[in-house]
N, C-alpha and C positions, 0 to 999 in steps of 0.2 A: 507637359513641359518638354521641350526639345533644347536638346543639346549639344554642341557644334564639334566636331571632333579635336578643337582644338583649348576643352573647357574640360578640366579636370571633375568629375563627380567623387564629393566625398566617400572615401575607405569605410566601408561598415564591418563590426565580428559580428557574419551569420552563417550557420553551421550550410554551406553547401557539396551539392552532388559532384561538383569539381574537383572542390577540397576535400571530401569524402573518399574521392576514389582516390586521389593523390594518397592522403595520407595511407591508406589503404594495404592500394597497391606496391609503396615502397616499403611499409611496414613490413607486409609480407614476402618482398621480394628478400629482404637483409635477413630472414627469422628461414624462407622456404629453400635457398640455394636454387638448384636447376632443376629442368624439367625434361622430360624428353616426347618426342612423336607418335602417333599411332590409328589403329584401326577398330572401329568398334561400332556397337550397337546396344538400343537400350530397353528398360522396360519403364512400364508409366505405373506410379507410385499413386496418385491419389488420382479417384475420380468422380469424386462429388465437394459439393461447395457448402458453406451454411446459406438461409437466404438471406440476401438483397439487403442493403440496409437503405434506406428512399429518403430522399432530401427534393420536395418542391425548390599630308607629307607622307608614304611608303618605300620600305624598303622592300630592294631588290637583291636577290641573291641565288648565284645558280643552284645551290646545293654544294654541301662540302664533302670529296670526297666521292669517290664511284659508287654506285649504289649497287647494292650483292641482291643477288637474284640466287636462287636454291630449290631445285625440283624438289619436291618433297614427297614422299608417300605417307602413308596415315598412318598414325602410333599401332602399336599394334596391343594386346590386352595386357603381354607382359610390363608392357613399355608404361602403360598406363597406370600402373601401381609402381613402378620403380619408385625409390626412394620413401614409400609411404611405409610407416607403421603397421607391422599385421593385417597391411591393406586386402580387401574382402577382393573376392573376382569379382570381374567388371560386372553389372548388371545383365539379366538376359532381355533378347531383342523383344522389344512389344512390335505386336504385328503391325505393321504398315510405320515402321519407324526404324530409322539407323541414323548413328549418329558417326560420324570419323570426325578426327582432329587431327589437326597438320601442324608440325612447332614449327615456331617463328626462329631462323638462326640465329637472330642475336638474342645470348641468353639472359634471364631477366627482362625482358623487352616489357610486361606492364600491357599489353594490347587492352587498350578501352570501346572508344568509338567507333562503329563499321557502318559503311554505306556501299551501293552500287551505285558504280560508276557509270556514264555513257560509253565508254568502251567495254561493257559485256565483263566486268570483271567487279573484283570487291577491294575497297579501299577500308587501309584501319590507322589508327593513331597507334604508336605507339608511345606510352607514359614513361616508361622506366628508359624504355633507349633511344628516346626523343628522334625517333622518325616519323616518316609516315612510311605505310605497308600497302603493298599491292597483290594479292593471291587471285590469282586466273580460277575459271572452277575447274578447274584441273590438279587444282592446288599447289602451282609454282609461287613460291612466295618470293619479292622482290621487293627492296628496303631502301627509301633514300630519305639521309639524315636533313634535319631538320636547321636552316642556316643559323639560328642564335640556338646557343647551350642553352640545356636547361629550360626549355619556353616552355614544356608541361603540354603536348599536344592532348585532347582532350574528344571533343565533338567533332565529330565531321560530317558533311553532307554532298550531293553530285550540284554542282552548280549549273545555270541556264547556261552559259557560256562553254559548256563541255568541259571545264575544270572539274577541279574536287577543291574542295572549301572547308580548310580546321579551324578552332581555334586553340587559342595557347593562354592555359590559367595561369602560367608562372607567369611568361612574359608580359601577358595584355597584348596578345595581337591577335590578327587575323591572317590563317594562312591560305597561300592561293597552291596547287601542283596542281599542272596540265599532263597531259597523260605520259610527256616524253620523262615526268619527271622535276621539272625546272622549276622552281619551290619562290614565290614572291610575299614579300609580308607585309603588312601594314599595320600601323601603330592601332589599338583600341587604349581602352582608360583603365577598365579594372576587371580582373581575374573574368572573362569569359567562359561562359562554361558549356554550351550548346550552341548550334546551328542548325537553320533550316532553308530551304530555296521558299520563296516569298513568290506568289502572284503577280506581283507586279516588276516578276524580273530580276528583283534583289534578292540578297542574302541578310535574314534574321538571325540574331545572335540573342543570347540572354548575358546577363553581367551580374554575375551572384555578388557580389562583396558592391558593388554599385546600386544596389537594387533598380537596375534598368534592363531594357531593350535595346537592343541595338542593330541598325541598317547598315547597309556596307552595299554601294553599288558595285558592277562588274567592275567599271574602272578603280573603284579603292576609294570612295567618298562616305563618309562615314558619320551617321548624328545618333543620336540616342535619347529617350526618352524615358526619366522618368517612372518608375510604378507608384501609384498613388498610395502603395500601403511603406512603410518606411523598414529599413530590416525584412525587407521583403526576399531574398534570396530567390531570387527567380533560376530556375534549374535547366529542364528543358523545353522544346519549344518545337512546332511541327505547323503546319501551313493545314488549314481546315477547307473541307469542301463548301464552307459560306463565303471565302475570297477571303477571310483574316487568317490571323496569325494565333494560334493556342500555345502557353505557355504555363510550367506548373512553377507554383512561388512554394518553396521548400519551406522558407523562415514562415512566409506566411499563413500558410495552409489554407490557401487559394489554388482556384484554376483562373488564370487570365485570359483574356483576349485582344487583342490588338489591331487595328486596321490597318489598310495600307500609309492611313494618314498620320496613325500614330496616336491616335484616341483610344486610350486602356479601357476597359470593365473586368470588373474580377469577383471572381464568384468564390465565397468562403466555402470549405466541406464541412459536412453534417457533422464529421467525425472529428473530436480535437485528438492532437498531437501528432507527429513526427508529421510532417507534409509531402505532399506528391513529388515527387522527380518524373520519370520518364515521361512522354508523352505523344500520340501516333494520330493522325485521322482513322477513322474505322470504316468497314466497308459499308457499314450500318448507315452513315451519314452524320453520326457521332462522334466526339472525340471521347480516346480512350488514353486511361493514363494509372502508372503507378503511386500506389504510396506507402512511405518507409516503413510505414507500422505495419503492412501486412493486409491491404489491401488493394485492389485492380480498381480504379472509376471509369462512369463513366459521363460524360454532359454530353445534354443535345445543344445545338447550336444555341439555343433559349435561354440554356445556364440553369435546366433542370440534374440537379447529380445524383444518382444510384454507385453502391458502392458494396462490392464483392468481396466478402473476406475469404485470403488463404488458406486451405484445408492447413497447410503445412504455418506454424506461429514461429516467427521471428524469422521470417525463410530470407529477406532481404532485398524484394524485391527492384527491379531499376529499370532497363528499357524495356518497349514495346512496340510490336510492328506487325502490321495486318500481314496475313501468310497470303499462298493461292490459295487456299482451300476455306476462304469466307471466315477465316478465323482469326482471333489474335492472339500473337503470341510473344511472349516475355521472359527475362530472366531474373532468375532467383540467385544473387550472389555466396547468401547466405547457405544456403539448404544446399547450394551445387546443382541445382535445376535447371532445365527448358520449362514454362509452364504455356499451357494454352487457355484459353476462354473464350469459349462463343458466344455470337452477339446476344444468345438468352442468356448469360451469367453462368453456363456449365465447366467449371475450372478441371482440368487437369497435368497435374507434375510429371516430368520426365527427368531419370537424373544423367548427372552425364558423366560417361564412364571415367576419367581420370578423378580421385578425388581431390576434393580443395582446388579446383581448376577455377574459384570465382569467374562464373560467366557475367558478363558486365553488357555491353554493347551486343543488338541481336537488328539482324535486317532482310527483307527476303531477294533471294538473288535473283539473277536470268536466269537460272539452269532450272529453277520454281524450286528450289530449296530454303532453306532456315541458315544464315551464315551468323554463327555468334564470337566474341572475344571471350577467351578464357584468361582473365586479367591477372591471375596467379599461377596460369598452368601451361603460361607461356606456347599459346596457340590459336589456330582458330577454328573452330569448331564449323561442322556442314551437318545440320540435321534434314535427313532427306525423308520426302512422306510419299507412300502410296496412294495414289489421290482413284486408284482404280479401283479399289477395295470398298 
């Protein structure tokens, strides 16, 4: 069923990855105070898995406000534990891994969703100081605020058009910034909570409290469709190497899929309870995705799913995003982790040096690094690999 962007879809309560991180993020933001910068490197915690478990009208608006830009250099190990409790020293380096983290100036910022850009840089949302963020791999970070209060920037993606593309779970919109900065919105229906570039040009969104999909052209035209299961909480969503659209339904503990036309299937997991959020193509030819309870999936285009449990239980996990190095790799909000998994199921955790820094959002950059949000430690994290080793 398609939807006209100008046909309200009924408000559904389902527990989503939006409103998850919203409340989250603020909770902890009002409980943690500030955070500060720094430098570091880490070691890897776990490095085995159990096995496998096997399942056959828009507005416009320049931005308010000059947007602050702040060379940064990386926290350093002291900086890292500032403010913590009898906090431990940092982790020691595992070989062929270092992680630095760069704060975000404005404090409390909430940083969620990260993408790269087509300008050779990393784009991130911020929740708590309603911007969006731009850090060079250099790690100059530069902030411009977000034209409606309060809109709850969430997901973001690099758009066809050389934009960047968020959206906004408070507001219900859809945001556009070109690289000069220049921020345009457009109305969506209910609480958005992901983004993806689409095949055919477009920008795919999910709409957790709508249980739909949602299209959004370059120009700002906008319909939605629909998920056939109801209280579906669709979470995220990533463009697959078959030419559709993959999408994880949190309320329903499905994986979906979608076409360019707008035809759903959705495939239930083996596993009941808490359902997938994150989700990536794999270098595999797979799609790869999180779920809340504590494990990594995976489906082939066929809607076959295998499903990896976390050595580490109740770790938290949320996004995932193919690395260079043929692997994939994810964050653990809960546990404070990086974790990886290769396309045979061999999981292992990295922690990352600030504690309680909930990493949230994880993306791989141009520089061939790991760029993650640290959603409570007000920063964004550079896990850099030796691929020579």
């Amino acid at each position: 069923m398609s939807i006209t962007n100008r046909q309200l879809l009924p408000k559904r309560l389902v527990v989503s990855s939006a409103v998850f991180l919203v409340v989250l993020a603020l909770a902890i933001i009002m409980v943690d105070g500030e955070k500060r910068p720094k430098e570091s490197s880490i070691a890897e915690t776990v490095n085995t898995a159990p096995p496998p478990l096997d399942a056959t009208d828009s507005e416009t608006s320049p931005g308010e406000g000059a947007p602050s830009t702040e060379p940064n250099a990386p926290r350093t190990a002291s900086e890292q534990s500032a403010g913590a409790l009898s906090a431990p020293a940092p982790p020691a380096l595992a070989k062929g891994i270092k992680i630095d983290e760069f704060s975000i100036p404005t404090t409390n910022s909430g940083p969620v969703g990260i993408a790269a850009g087509g300008d050779g840089n990393l784009w991130f949302t911020e929740l708590g100081g309603n911007k969006v963020g731009r850090i060079t791999p250099a790690g100059v970070i530069t902030e411009y605020p977000v034209p409606t209060l309060g809109s709850g920037p969430v997901g973001i993606t690099a758009g066809p058009d050389g934009a960047v593309w968020f959206v906004e779970a408070i507001s219900s919109k859809i945001g556009r910034i070109d690289p000069t900065g220049a921020i345009v919105e457009f109305s969506a229906t209910s609480a958005p909570s992901a983004i993806a570039s689409g095949p055919d040009g477009n920008l795919w969104f999910t709409e957790s409290e709508g249980s739909a999909i949602g299209r959004i052209t370059p120009a700002g035209e906008i319909t939605e469709f629909t998920t056939p299961t109801t209280e579906s909480g669709p979470s995220g969503i990533a463009a697959g190497g078959d030419g559709n659209l993959w999408f994880t339904e949190l309320g329903g503990n499905k994986v979906g899929r979608i076409t360019p036309a707008g035809v759903i299937t959705e495939f239930p997991l083996p596993t009941p309870g808490p359902g997938p959020v994150g989700i990536s193509a794999g270098p595999d030819g797979n799609i790869w995705f999180t779920v809340s309870s504590g494990r990594i999936g995976r489906i082939t285009p066929a809607g076959v799913i295998t499903e990896f449990p976390l050595p580490t239980t109740a770790s938290g996990p949320v996004e995932i995003t193919p690395g260079p190095d043929g692997n994939l790799w994810f964050t653990l909000l809960a546990s404070n982790s990086i974790g990886r998994i290769t396309t045979a199921g061999e999981i292992t955790e990295f922690p990352v040096p600030t504690a309680s820094s909930g990493p949230a959002g994880i993306v791989a950059g141009p520089d061939g690094s790991l760029w993650f949000t640290e959603s409570t430690g007000n920063a964004i994290g550079r896990l850099s690999l030796d691929t020579s080793e």
